[in-house]
C-alpha positions in Angstrom: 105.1 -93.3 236.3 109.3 -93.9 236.6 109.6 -90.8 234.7 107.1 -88.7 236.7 109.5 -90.1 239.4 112.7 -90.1 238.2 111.8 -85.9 237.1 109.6 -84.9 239.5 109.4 -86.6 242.9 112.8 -88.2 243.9 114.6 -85.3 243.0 112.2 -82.8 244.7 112.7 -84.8 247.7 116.6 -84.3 247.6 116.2 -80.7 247.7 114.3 -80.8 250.0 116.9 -82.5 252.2 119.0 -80.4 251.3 117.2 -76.9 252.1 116.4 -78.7 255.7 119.8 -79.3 256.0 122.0 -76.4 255.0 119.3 -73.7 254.7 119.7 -72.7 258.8 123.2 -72.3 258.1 123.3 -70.5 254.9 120.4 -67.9 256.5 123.0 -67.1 259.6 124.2 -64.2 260.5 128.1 -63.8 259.9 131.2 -61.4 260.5 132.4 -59.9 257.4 136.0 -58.3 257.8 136.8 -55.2 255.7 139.4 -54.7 252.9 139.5 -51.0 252.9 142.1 -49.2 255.3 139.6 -46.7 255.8 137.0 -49.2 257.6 139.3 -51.1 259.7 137.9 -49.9 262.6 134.8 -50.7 261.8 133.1 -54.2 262.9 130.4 -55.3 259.8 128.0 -58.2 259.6 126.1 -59.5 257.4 122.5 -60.3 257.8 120.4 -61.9 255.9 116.2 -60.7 256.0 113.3 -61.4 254.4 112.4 -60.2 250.8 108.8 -60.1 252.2 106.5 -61.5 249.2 107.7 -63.4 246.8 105.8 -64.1 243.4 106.6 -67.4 241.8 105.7 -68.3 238.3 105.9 -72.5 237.4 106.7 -74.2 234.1 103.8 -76.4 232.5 106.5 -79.2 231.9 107.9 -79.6 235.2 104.8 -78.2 237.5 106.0 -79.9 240.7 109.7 -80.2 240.7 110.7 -76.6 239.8 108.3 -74.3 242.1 108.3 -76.9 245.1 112.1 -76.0 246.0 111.5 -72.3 245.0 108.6 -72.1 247.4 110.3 -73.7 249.8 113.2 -72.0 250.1 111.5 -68.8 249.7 109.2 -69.8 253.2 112.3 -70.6 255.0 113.7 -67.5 254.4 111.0 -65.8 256.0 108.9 -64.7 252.8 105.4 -64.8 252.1 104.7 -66.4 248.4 102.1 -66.3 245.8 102.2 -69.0 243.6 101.1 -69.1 240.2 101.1 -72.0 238.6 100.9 -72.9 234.9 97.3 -73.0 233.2 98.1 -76.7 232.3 98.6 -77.8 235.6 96.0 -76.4 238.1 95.5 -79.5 239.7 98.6 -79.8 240.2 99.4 -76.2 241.8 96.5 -76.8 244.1 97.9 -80.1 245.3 101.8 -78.0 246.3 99.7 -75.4 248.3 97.8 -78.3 250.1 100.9 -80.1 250.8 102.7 -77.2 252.5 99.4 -76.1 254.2 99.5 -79.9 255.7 103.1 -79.5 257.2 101.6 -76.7 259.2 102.4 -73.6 257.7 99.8 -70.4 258.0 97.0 -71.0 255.5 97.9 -67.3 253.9 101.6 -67.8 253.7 101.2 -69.5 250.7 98.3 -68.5 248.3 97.7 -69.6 244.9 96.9 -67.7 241.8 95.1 -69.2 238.7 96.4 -66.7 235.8 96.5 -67.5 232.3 99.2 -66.5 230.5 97.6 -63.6 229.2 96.3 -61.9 232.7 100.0 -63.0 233.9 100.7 -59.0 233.9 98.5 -58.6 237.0 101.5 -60.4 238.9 104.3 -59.2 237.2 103.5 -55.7 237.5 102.1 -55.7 240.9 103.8 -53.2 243.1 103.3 -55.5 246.5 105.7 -58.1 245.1 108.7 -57.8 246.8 110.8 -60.5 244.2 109.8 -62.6 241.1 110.8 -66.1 240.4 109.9 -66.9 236.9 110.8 -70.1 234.7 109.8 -70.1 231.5 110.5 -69.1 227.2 112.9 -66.0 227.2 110.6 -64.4 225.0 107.7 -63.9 228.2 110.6 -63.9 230.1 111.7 -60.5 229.0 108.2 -59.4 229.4 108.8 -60.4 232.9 111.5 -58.4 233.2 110.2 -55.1 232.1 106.9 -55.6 233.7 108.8 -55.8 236.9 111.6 -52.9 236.5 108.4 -51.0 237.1 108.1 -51.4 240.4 112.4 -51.9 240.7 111.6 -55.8 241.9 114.6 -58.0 241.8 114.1 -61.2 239.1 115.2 -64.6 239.0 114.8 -65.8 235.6 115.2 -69.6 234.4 114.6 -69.4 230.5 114.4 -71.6 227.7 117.8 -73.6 226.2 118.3 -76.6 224.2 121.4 -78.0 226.6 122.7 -79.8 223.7 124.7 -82.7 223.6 128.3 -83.0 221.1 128.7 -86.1 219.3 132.8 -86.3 218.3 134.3 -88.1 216.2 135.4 -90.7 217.8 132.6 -91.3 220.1 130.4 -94.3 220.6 127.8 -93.8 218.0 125.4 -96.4 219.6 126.0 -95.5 223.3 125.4 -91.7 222.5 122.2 -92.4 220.3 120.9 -94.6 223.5 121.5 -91.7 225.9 120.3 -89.0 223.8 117.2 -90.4 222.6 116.6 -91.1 226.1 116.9 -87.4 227.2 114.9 -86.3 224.3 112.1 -88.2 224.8 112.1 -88.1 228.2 108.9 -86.3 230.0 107.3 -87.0 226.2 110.0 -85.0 224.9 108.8 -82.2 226.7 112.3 -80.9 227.4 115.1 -78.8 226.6 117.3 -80.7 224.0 119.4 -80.6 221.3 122.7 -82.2 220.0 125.2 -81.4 217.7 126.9 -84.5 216.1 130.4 -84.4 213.7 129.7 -84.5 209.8 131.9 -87.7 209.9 129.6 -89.8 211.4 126.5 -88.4 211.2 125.0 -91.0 209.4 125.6 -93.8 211.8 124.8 -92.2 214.5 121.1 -91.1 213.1 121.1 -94.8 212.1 121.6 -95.4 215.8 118.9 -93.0 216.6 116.3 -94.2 214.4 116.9 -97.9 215.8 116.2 -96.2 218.9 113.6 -94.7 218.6 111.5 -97.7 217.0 112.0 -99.4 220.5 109.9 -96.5 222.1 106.8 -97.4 223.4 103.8 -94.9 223.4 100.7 -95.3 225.2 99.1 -95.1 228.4 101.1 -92.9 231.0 100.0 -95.4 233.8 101.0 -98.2 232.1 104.7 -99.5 233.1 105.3 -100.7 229.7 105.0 -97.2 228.6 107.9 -94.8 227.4 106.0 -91.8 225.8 102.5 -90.7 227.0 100.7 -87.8 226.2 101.9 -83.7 225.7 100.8 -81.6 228.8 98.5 -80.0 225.9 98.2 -79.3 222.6 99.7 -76.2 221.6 103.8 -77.5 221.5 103.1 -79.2 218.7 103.1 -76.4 216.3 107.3 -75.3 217.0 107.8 -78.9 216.6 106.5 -78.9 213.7 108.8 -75.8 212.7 111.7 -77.1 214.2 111.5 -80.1 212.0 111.2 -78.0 208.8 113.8 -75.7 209.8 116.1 -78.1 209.7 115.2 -79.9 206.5 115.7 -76.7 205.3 119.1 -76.4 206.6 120.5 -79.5 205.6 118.6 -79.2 202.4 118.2 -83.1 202.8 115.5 -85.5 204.9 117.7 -87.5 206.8 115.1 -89.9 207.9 115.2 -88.7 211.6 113.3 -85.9 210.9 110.0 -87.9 209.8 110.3 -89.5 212.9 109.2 -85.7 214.3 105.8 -85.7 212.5 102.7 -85.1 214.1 99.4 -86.9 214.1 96.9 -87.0 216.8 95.8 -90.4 217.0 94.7 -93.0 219.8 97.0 -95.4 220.6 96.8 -99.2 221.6 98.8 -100.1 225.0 101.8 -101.0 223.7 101.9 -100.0 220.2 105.7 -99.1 219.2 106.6 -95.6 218.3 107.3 -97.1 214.4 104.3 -98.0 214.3 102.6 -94.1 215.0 104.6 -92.1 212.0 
């Protein structure tokens, strides 16, 4: 529940503030002087006007945080928007259009669309979309991308990193474990995360990790005691799963992190420690 908070709610609300609070500004209509001698005569502006209908595509692992800001901003602009949420979160793409429906807004300005991924080329290559949002792997990304040049609709594309973190030298082996673990694991490690870590103390630093990581709690999502709960669904597991041997084949070594990766589906006791679950 604090990470569902921490991820999803608090900082949604910020930018929300923050659209309510610069987004009349930003929109205004402004004098823009010229640079060419040959238009110095000439008086310009520049105006800012609707794209008209705006599709937006959500991520499974952050369903409310990332489209609730897109479609905001996107309705304060003037657009229309059709959202599509992920397949793994209906309930919660029914529960954004409800919300903005409650404010007030037109019941149609918003409407939502239940694709799956593989009907997801209705929206992308619909010529009444005016733009595309889109967050999401770069590999369906670039699908997006070509299924929109079609139609010549603009794309804003958010795709898949790893944002990794550097470990030097002569950092603080158990301060950057702590944070790191942290952001790896956070939203059940349902992020985008990496680290690279210098040779020279690579081995006390996954030494720091591991102690980490057998401090983890998993188990109920509700419960406050909790620090991992359960995948959005099932199908992640298999990249982790080939991330982890990648990277024993890399090294050409187990370095005792990596078993900390494997999979098993199991039920948990409330408040069984992540040591416990390898």
């Amino acid at each position: 529940m604090a990470e569902a908070l921490a991820a999803e709610i608090v900082p949604t609300r910020g930018m929300l503030k923050e659209l309510s609070r610069k987004g009349a500004r930003v929109l205004t209509s402004r004098r823009r002087p010229h640079e060419m001698l040959l238009f110095v005569h000439k008086r310009s502006r520049l105006e800012r006007v609707p794209y008209g209908v705006v599709g937006i595509i959500a991520p499974w692992n952050f369903p409310f945080s990332v489209p609730v800001p897109e479609i905001a901003a996107a309705l304060l602009a003037g657009n229309g928007v059709l959202f599509n949420p992920a397949p793994h979160a209906i309930l919660v793409g029914r529960r954004i259009e409800g919300f903005f429906n409650a404010v007030g807004f037109p019941p149609d300005l918003i409407q939502t669309l239940h694709l799956l991924d593989r009907e997801a080329h209705y929206l992308t290559a619909h010529p009444g979309l005016d733009k595309l949002i889109f967050t999401g792997s770069t590999t369906v990304g670039c699908r997006v991308m070509a299924n929109a040049a079609g139609n010549i609709v603009p794309v804003l594309l958010e795709l898949g990193g790893k944002d990794p973190a550097i470990v030097a030298a002569d950092a603080d082996v158990v301060r950057a474990a702590r944070g790191i673990i942290w952001g790896a694991f956070f939203n059940a490690g349902q992020v985008c995360a990496s680290m690279y870590v210098a040779r020279s103390v690579a081995e006390p630093f996954l030494a720091a990790c591991l102690a980490e990581i057998q401090q983890l709690c998993i188990g109920d999502p509700l419960d406050p005691q909790t620090d991992i709960g359960p995948l959005s669904w099932v199908e992640p597991s298999a990249p982790w799963r080939g991330h982890k041997q990648s990277a024993i084949g890399a090294t050409h070594a187990d370095l005792g992190l990596l078993e900390m990766s494997r999979v098993k589906y199991i039920s948990y006791d409330r408040g069984q420690r992540a040591d416990n679950l390898w």
